[in-house]
ZAMARGU-4260 file (C-alpha; in steps of 0.2 Angstrom, whole numbers, plus 5000, padded with zeros to 4 digits):
<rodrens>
0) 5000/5000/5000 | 5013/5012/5006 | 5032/5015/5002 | 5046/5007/5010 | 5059/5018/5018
5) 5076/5016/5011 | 5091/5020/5024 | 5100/5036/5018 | 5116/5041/5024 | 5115/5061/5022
10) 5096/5070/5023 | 5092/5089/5024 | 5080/5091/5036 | 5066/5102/5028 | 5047/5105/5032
15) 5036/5100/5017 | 5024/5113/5009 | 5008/5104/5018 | 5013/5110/5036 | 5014/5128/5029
20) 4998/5134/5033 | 4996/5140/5050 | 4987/5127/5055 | 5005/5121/5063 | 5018/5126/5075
25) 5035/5117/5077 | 5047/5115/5092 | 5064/5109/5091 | 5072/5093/5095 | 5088/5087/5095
30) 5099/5082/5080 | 5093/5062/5079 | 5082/5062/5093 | 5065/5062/5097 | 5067/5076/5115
35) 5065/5091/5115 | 5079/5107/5114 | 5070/5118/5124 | 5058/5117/5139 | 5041/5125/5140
40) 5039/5120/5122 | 5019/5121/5126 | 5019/5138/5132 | 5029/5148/5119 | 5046/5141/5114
45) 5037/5135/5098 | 5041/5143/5080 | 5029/5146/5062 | 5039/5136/5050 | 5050/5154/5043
50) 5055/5159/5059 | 5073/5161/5058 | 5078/5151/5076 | 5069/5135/5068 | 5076/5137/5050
55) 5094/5139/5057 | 5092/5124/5070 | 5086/5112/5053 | 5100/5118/5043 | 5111/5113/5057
60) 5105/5096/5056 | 5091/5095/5070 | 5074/5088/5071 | 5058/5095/5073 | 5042/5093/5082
65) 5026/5096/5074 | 5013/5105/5085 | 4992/5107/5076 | 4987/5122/5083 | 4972/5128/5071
70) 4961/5124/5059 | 4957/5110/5066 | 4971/5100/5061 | 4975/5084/5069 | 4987/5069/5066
75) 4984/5052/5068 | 4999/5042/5074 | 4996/5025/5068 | 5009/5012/5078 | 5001/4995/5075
80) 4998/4999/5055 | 4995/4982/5052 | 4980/4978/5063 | 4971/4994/5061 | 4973/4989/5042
85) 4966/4973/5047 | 4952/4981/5054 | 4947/4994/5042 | 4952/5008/5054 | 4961/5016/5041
90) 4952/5018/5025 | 4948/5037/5030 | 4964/5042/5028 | 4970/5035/5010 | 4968/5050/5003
95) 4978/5063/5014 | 4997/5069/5016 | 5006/5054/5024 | 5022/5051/5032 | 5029/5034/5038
100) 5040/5035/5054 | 5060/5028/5053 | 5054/5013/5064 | 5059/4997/5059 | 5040/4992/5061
105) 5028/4999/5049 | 5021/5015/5058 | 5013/5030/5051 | 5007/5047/5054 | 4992/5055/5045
110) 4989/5073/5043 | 4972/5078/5041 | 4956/5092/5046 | 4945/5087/5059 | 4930/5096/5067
115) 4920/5092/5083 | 4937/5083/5089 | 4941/5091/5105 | 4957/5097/5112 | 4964/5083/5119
120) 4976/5067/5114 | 4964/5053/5110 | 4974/5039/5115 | 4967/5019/5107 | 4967/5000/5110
125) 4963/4985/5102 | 4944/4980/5106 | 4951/4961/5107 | 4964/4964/5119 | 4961/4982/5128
130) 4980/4982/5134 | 4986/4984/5117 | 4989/5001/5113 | 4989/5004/5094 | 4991/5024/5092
135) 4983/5041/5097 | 4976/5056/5088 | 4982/5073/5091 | 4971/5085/5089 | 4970/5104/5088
140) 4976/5113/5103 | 4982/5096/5114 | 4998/5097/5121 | 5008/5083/5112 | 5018/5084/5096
145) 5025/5070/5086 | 5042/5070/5076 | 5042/5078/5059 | 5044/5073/5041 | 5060/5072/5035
150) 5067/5069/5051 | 5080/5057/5058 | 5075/5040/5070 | 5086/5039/5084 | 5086/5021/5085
155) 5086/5017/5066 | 5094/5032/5059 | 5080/5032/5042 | 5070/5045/5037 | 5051/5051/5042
160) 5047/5048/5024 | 5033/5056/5015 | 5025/5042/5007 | 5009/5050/5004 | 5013/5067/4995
165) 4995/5073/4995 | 4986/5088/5001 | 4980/5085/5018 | 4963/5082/5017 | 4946/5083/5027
170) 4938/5069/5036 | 4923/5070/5042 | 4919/5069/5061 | 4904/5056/5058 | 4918/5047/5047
175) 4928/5047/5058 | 4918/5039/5073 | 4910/5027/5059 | 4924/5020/5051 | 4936/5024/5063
180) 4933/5026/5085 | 4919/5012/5079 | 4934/4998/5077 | 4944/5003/5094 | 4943/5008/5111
185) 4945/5026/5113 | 4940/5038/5125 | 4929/5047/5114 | 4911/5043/5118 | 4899/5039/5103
190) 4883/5033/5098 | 4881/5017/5097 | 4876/5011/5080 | 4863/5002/5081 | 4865/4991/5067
195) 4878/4980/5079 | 4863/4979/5091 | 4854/4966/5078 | 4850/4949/5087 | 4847/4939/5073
200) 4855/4936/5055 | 4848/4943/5042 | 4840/4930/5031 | 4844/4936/5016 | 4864/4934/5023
205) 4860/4915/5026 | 4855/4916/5008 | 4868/4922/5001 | 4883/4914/5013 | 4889/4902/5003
210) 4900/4884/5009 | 4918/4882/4999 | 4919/4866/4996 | 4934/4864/5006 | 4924/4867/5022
215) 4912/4853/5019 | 4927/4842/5014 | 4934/4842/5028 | 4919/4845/5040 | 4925/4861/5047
220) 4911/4866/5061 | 4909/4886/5064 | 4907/4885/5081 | 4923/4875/5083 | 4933/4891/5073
225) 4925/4908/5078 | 4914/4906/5093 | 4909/4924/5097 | 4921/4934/5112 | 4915/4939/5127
230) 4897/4936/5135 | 4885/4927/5121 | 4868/4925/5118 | 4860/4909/5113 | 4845/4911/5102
235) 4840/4893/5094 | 4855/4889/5080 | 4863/4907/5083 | 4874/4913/5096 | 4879/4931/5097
240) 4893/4941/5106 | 4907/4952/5101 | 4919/4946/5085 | 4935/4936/5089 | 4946/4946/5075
245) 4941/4964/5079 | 4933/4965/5096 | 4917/4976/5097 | 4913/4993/5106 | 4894/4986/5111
250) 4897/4967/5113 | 4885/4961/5101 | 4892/4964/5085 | 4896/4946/5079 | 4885/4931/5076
255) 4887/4912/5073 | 4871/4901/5067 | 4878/4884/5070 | 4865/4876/5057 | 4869/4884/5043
260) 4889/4882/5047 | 4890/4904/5045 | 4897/4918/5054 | 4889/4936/5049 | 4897/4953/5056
265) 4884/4967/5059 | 4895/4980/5058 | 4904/4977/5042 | 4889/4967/5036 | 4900/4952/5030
270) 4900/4933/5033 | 4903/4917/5025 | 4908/4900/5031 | 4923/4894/5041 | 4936/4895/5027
275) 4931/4914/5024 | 4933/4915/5042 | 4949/4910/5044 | 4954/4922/5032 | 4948/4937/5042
280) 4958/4930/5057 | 4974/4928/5049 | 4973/4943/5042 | 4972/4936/5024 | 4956/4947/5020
285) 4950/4962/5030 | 4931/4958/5041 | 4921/4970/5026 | 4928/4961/5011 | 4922/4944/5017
290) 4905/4951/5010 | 4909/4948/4992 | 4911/4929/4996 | 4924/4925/4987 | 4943/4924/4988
295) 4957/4923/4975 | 4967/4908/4970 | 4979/4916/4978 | 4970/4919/4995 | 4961/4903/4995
300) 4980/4895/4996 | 4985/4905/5010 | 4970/4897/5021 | 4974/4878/5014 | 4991/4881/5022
305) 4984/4887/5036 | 4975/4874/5040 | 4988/4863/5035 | 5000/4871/5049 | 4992/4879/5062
310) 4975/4868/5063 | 4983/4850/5058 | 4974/4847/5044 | 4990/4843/5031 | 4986/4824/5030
315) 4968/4827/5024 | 4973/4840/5012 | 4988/4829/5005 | 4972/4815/5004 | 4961/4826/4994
320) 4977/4830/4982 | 4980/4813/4977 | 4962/4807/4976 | 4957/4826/4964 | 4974/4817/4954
325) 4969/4799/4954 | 4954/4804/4941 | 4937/4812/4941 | 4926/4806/4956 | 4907/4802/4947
330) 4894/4802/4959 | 4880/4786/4958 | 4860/4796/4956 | 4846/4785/4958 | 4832/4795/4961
335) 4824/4810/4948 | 4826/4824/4962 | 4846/4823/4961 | 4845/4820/4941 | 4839/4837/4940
340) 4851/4844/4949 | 4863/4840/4937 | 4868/4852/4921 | 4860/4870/4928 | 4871/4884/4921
345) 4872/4893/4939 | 4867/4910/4943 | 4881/4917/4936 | 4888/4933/4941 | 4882/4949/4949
350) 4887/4966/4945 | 4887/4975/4964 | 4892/4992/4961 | 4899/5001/4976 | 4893/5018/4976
355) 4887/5031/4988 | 4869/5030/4992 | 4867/5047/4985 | 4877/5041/4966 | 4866/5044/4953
360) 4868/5025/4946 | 4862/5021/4965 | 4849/5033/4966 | 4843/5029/4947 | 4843/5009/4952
365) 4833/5012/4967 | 4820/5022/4960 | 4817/5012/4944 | 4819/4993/4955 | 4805/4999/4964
370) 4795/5000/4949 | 4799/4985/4939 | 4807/4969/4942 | 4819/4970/4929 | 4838/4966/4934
375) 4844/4980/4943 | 4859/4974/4935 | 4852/4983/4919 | 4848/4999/4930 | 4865/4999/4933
380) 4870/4999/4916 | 4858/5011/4910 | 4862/5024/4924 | 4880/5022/4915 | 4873/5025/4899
385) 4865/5042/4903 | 4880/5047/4913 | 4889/5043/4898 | 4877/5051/4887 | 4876/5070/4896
390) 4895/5070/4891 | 4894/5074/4873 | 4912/5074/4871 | 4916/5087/4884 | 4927/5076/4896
395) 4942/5069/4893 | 4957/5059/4899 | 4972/5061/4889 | 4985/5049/4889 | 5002/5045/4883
400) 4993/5035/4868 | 4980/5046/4865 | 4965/5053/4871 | 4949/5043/4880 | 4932/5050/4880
405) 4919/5043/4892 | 4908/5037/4877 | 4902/5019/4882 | 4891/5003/4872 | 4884/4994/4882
410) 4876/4976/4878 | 4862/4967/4888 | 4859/4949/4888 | 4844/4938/4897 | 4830/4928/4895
415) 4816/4935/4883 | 4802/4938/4893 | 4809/4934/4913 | 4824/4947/4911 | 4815/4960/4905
420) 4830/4970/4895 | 4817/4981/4885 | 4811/4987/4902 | 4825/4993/4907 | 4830/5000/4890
425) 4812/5007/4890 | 4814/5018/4906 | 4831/5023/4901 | 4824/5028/4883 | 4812/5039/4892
430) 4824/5050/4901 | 4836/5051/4887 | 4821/5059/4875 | 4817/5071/4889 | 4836/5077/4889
435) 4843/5074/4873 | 4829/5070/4860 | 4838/5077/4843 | 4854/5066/4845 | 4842/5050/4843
440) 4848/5038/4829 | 4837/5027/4820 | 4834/5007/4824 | 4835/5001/4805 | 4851/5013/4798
445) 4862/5007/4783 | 4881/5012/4788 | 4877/5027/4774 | 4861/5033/4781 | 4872/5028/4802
450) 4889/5040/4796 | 4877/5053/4788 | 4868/5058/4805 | 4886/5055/4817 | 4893/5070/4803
455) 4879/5079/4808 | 4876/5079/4823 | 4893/5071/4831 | 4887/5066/4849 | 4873/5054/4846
460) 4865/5038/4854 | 4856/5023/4848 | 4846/5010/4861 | 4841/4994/4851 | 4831/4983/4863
465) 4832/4966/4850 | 4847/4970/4841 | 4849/4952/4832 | 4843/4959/4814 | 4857/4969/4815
470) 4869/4959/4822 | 4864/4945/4807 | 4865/4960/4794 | 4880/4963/4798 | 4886/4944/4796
475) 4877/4940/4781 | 4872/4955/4768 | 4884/4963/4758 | 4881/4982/4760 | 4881/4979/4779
480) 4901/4974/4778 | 4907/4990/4783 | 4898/4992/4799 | 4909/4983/4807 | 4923/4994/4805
485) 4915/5010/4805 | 4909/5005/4824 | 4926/5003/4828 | 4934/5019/4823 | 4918/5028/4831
490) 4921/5021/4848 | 4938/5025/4849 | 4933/5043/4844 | 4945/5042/4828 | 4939/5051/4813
495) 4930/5043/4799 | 4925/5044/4781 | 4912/5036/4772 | 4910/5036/4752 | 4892/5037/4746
500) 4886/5024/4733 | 4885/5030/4716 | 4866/5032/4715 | 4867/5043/4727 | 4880/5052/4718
505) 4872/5051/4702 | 4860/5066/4696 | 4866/5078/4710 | 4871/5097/4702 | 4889/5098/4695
510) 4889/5114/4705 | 4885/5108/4722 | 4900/5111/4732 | 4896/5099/4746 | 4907/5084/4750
515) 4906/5068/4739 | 4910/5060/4757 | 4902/5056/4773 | 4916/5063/4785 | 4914/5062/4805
520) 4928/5071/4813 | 4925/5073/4832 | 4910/5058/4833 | 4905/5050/4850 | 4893/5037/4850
525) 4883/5029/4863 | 4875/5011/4859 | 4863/5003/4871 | 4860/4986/4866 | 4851/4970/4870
530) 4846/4953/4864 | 4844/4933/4873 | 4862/4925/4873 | 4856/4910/4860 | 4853/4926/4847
535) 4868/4934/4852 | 4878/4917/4851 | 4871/4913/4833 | 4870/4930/4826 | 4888/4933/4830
540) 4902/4927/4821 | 4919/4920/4829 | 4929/4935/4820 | 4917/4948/4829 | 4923/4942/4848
545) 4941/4940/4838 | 4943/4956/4827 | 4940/4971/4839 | 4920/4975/4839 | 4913/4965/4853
550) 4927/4971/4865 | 4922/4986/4865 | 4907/4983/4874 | 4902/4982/4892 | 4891/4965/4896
555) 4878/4963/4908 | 4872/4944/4909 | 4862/4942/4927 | 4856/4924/4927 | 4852/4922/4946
560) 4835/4923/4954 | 4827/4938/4956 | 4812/4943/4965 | 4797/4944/4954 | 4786/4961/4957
565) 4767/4961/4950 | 4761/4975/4939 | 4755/4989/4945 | 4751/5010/4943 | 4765/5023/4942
570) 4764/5031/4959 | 4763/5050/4963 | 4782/5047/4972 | 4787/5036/4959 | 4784/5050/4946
575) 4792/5062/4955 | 4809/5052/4959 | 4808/5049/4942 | 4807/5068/4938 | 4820/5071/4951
580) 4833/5061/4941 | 4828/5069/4925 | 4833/5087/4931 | 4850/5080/4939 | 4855/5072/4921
585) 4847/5090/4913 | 4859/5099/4924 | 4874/5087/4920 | 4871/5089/4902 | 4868/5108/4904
590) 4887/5109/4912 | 4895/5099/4898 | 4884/5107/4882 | 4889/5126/4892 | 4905/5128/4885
595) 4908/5122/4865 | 4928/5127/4866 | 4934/5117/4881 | 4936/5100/4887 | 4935/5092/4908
600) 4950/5085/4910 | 4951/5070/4921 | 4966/5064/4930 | 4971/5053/4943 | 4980/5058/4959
605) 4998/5052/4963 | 4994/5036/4974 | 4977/5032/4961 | 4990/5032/4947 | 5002/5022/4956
610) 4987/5009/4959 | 4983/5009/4944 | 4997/5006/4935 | 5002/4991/4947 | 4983/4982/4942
615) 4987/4986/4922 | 5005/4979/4924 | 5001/4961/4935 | 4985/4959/4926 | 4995/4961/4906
620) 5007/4948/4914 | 4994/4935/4919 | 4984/4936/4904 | 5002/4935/4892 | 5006/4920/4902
625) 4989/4911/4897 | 4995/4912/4879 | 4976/4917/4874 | 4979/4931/4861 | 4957/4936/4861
630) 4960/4936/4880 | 4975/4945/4881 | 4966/4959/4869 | 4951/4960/4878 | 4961/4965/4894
635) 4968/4979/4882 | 4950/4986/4879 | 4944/4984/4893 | 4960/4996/4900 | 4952/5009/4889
640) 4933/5005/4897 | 4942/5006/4916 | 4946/5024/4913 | 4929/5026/4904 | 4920/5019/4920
645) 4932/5030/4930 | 4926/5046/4923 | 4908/5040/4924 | 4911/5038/4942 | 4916/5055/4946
650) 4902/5063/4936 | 4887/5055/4943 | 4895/5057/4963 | 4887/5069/4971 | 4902/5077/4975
655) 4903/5082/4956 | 4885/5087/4954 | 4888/5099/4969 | 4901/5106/4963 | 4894/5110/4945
660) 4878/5117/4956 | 4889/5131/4962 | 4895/5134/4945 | 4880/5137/4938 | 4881/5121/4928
665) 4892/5132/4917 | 4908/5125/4914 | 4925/5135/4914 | 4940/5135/4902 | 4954/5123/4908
670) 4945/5113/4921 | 4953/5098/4929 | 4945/5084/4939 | 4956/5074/4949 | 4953/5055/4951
675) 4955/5047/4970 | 4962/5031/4975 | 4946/5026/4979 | 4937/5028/4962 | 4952/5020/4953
680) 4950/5003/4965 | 4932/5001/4963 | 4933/5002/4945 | 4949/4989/4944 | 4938/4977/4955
685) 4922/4979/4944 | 4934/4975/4927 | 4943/4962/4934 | 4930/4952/4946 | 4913/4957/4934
690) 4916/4962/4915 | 4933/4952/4911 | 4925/4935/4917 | 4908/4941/4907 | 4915/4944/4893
695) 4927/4927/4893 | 4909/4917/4895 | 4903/4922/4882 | 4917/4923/4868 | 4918/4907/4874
700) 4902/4901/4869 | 4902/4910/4852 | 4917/4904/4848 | 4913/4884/4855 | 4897/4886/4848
705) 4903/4891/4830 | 4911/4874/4831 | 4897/4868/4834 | 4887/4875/4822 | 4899/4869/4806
710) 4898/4850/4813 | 4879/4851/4815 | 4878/4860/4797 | 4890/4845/4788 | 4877/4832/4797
715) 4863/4842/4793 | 4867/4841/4775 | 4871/4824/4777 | 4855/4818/4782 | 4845/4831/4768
720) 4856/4820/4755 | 4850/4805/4762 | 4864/4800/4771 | 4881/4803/4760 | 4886/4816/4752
725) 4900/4821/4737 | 4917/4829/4746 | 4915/4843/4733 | 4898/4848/4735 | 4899/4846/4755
730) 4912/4858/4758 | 4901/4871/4742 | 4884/4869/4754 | 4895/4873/4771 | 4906/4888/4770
735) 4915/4895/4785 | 4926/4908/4788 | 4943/4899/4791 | 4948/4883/4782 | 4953/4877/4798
740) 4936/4879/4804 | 4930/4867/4792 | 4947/4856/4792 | 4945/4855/4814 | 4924/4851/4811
745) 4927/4837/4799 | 4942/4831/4812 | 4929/4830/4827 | 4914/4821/4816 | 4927/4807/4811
750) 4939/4805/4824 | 4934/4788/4838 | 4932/4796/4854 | 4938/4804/4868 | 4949/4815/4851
755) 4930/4813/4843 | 4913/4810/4839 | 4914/4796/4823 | 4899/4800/4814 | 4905/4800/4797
760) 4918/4792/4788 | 4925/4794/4769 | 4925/4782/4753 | 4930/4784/4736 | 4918/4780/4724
765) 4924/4777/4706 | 4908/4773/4693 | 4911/4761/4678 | 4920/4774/4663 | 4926/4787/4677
770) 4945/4793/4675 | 4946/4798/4692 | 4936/4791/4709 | 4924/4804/4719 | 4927/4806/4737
775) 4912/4805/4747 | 4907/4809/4765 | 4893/4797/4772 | 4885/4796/4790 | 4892/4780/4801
780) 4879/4766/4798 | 4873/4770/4780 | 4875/4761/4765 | 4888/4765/4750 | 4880/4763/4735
</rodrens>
């Protein structure tokens, strides 16, 4: 997370810009030490960072103290960095100027505004063990200081290195007791919240906390792993009492229910089985991301071999090994009920956003969920699209390779009628005509008639709620071939020029000056898509997932079971939520439309950048080391829709809406918006846990399934011949893209099994007065004639 001090043999001690404010007073210590110069540093020998006593005492090679004195400045001394990571403790403070102290243990100090903190040092304690002191907060006005940046450790001799070089920020005193004073003991006297106060899991939790395998392998009992700290309650299957990893300020914030083998934690709302659990404990995962249920290949190792040396389970792990090597285990069925069980296609995956509550792809999901019973998957996505939309090429990041605009296409897939994707693309519609009506493409466009309106009107969307005519237009008719590369250069914002056909040319005035060309130079297209996966899988060619079209768009492909909602009226309240999300777009729009000669830039901060580049470097690596070339390019793309979403992100925060509120939606020449560390990790999460694997599925299927299709086409033929079929005229009535699609389908049908399938095999047929035999192909079984 943070930078590693590196010993350094000669440092001048100076005071970084941050502590320049005023809000700071310094007092001076002795050259490599951590005591003070001068007594009564409390009551006056303390100096503003130009005073000529302190700059003379740093040039001679002296520490400093740092004293916050105003604004409400406070510094958090963090000395057990670890567990406060473990615990959450810190997230408040990713964003702010950080220093890392010249211990040889990981310790930190935070610089950052406070109000409502008191006066005082807040010393705290780990809630498991109350004797363990972790750190203190300094805050305005108390007497205490701690050593300086840039500063030299007595005992190590290494730097109090600035590891963190951002401005110092402002955290909010609710924050701060939330996510903070809610995790330790402290002094400071809260509220308690009274979500930890809940005496029974949620059943919605049970639902969803799922058993790895691993636990049932080896019959791992919740009770015998995380029995709750302190005085429990026994309700029936549940027993309730503070949590055993990070302690609990009421005593009740941790529950077990021994039936369902689950532990659920009220204040992180999190849970899971034992192996989750354990991964809390040894501080392989922190409490709050047990929630998504899952852990890494990575993770999931690190619990085997903890359970292997500290619980004694390494014999039956080393069993499971060799039996999962020996072969495949096949399980006897003898009754319908388990038959059915078998060949389900799983709920697939969920896209779970992690937004404020006051987002407006949060706040558009809540309102239209309550009324339809669509996906709220597709809410999501449609949110993004208007987002997307409202920007009309007015926000920017510009990178080393060329700029990337917010413009998104996104592609729905589900069930006809149980998904309902026109629903969602219905509501969404609605809004978009209310806010940008003119800039509507048609549903039935020839590439002409589709480049003729982008040159017109540049910024311009298209929501297609069935797009499978277009998609098979595309793969079968002739005028429709350059669509495909026409799309490709609009959603990379490149420019593009379309010739007209000759009819349209023909007859036209030889004194007309206009263009013989369709030319789009600054387009930005939105496309809103949808359509069932088996039309998607048939409509779409192997070469589409392969050449570049299909990895430009964003999947959403819910499959799990959601609740079903019957129909009913549009409600006065639903009307006017829905009105109130239509201004906030309006407004958005109105900011980005307000100023024709400039651009929002968008960048990230130092630390978001440094995330970032990390996730783009290990993630490039993994998928070069699969060897996959159509995976290794969607990764590619999808590093172009990550700082998309990232944009996204920022303009539909509330944060951003309030600031262009006080701007008068107007936007001004030059502006910059700057990306947090935050933002940047959501957005890596949702690419690499949601749209990646999406996206893998189903090029998967298309391309398996064009396999498919050319082996059931060659039998099809087969049988319509009545059973054999010339060598010649079979491979004229089954045309493929490749030859060695054809060469690997013909492979299959008449290889033995496991390499095949052997249903046809080949003779030569030489009639009486031929000079050369025919080859033949002929289903297994049938005659030769």
């Amino acid at each position: 997370m943070l930078a590693n001090v590196e010993n350094q043999s000669k440092i001048v001690v100076s005071i970084p810009e941050q502590l320049k404010n005023g809000s700071f007073r310094f007092i001076l210590l002795k050259p490599q030490s951590k005591n003070p110069l001068e007594t009564k540093w409390q009551d006056g020998k303390n100096y503003a960072h130009d005073d000529k006593r302190l700059i003379e005492h740093l040039s001679n090679g002296g520490n400093y103290g740092v004293l916050p004195v105003d604004g409400n400045a406070c510094i958090l001394d963090a000395d057990e960095f670890k567990r406060l990571e473990q615990l959450g403790a810190l997230d408040p403070f990713t964003e702010t100027f950080t220093v890392r102290t010249g211990s040889e243990a990981e310790r930190y100090h935070y610089y950052f505004t406070c109000e409502n903190i008191g006066n005082k040092k807040i010393p705290f304690y780990d809630l498991v063990d109350s004797k363990k002191h972790l750190g203190e907060l300094f805050a305005t006005g108390c007497p205490a200081f701690c050593v300086g940046p840039n500063c030299i450790h007595p005992d190590t001799g290494n730097v109090y290195q600035i590891v963190n070089d951002s401005d110092i920020a402002y955290v909010d005193s609710k924050e701060l007791d939330d996510v903070f004073f809610s995790k330790v003991k402290s002094s400071r006297k809260r509220a308690k919240p009274s979500v930890q106060l809940s005496n029974k899991i949620p059943s919605a939790s049970i639902k969803k906390y799922k058993q790895n395998t691993l636990s049932e392998q080896l019959k791992l009992r919740i009770e015998d792993f995380a029995y709750p700290a302190g005085e429990v309650t026994v309700r029936g299957d549940e027993i309730q009492g503070a949590h055993p990893v990070h302690g609990s300020t009421t005593g009740s914030n941790f529950s077990i229910n021994t039936k369902h083998n689950i532990w659920h934690c009220y204040r992180c709302g999190s849970g899971g089985d034992v192996v989750l659990y354990l991964a809390v404990k040894h501080d392989v995962i922190r409490c709050e991301d047990a929630g998504t249920g899952q852990l890494s290949p990575d993770q999931f190792n690190k619990v085997r071999e903890i359970l292997a040396t500290e619980y004694g389970y390494g014999e039956e792990l080393d069993r499971l090994k060799e039996e999962y090597k020996s072969g495949i285990k096949v399980s006897a069925v003898t009754n319908e009920e388990d038959f059915d069980k078998y060949g389900k296609n799983g709920d697939g995956l969920v896209y779970s956003p992690n937004f404020d509550d006051n987002h407006f792809v949060t706040r558009y999901a809540d309102v239209i969920s309550e009324m339809t019973d669509s996906y709220r998957d597709y809410q999501y996505a449609s949110a993004l699209m208007l987002l997307s939309m409202s920007v009309q090429r007015r926000a920017v990041m510009r990178m080393s390779y060329g700029p990337i605009y917010p413009n998104i296409w996104v592609m729905l897939l589900g069930s006809s009628s149980y998904s309902k994707k026109s629903t969602a693309i219905k509501f969404a519609r609605r809004i978009a005509f209310e806010v940008l009506p003119r800039t509507s493409l048609g549903n039935d466009l020839t590439p002409e008639r589709f480049a003729q309106d982008v040159s017109h009107h540049s910024a311009v969307w298209q929501f297609i709620d069935e797009i499978s005519a277009l998609l098979n237009g595309i793969k079968t008719k002739a005028y429709m071939s350059s669509y495909r590369e026409m799309l490709c250069a609009l959603y990379d914002n490149e420019p593009y020029v379309m010739g007209r056909s000759r009819r349209q040319r023909r007859g036209r005035d030889s004194n007309d000056d206009q263009e013989t060309d369709w030319i789009i130079r600054d387009g930005y297209v939105n496309l809103y898509y949808a359509t069932t996966p088996d039309m998607f899988t048939e409509a779409t060619q192997k070469t589409d997932m392969t050449s570049g079209l299909f990895y430009r768009f964003l999947f959403f492909n819910p499959k799990y079971e959601k609740p079903l909602m019957p129909s009913d009226e549009e409600t006065p309240d639903q009307r006017a939520a829905l009105d109130m999300l239509t201004e906030r777009l309006r407004n958005i729009t109105a900011y980005f439309a307000s100023n024709p000669h400039t651009e929002l830039q968008f960048k990230m901060d130092k630390s978001a950048k440094a995330y970032y580049q990390e996730w783009e470097m290990r993630l490039s690596l993994a998928y070069h080391k699969t060897g996959n070339t159509y995976k290794q390019s969607a990764f590619a793309r999808m590093n172009d829709c990550a700082k998309k979403l990232m944009m996204l992100h920022e303009i539909g925060s509330d944060k951003f809406y309030r600031k262009i509120w006080t701007q008068n939606y107007t936007m001004g020449m030059g502006e910059e918006w700057i990306i947090p560390l935050t933002t940047v990790k959501e957005i890596c999460r949702q690419i690499e846990e949601y749209f990646i694997p999406t996206f893998e599925e189903i090029a998967d299927k298309v391309c398996q399934g064009e396999e498919r299709s050319v082996q059931e086409r060659i039998l099809k033929v087969l049988y319509d011949k009545g059973g054999k079929c010339s060598y010649r005229e079979l491979r004229q009535r089954v045309r493929t893209n490749k030859k060695s699609d054809w060469e690997e389908a013909i492979r299959v049908l008449a290889a033995p099994e496991p390499e095949g399938t052997l249903e046809i095999e080949f003779f030569d047929y030489k009639p009486e007065g031929s000079k050369k035999p025919t080859r033949y192909v002929a289903l297994i079984g049938e005659s030769h004639e």
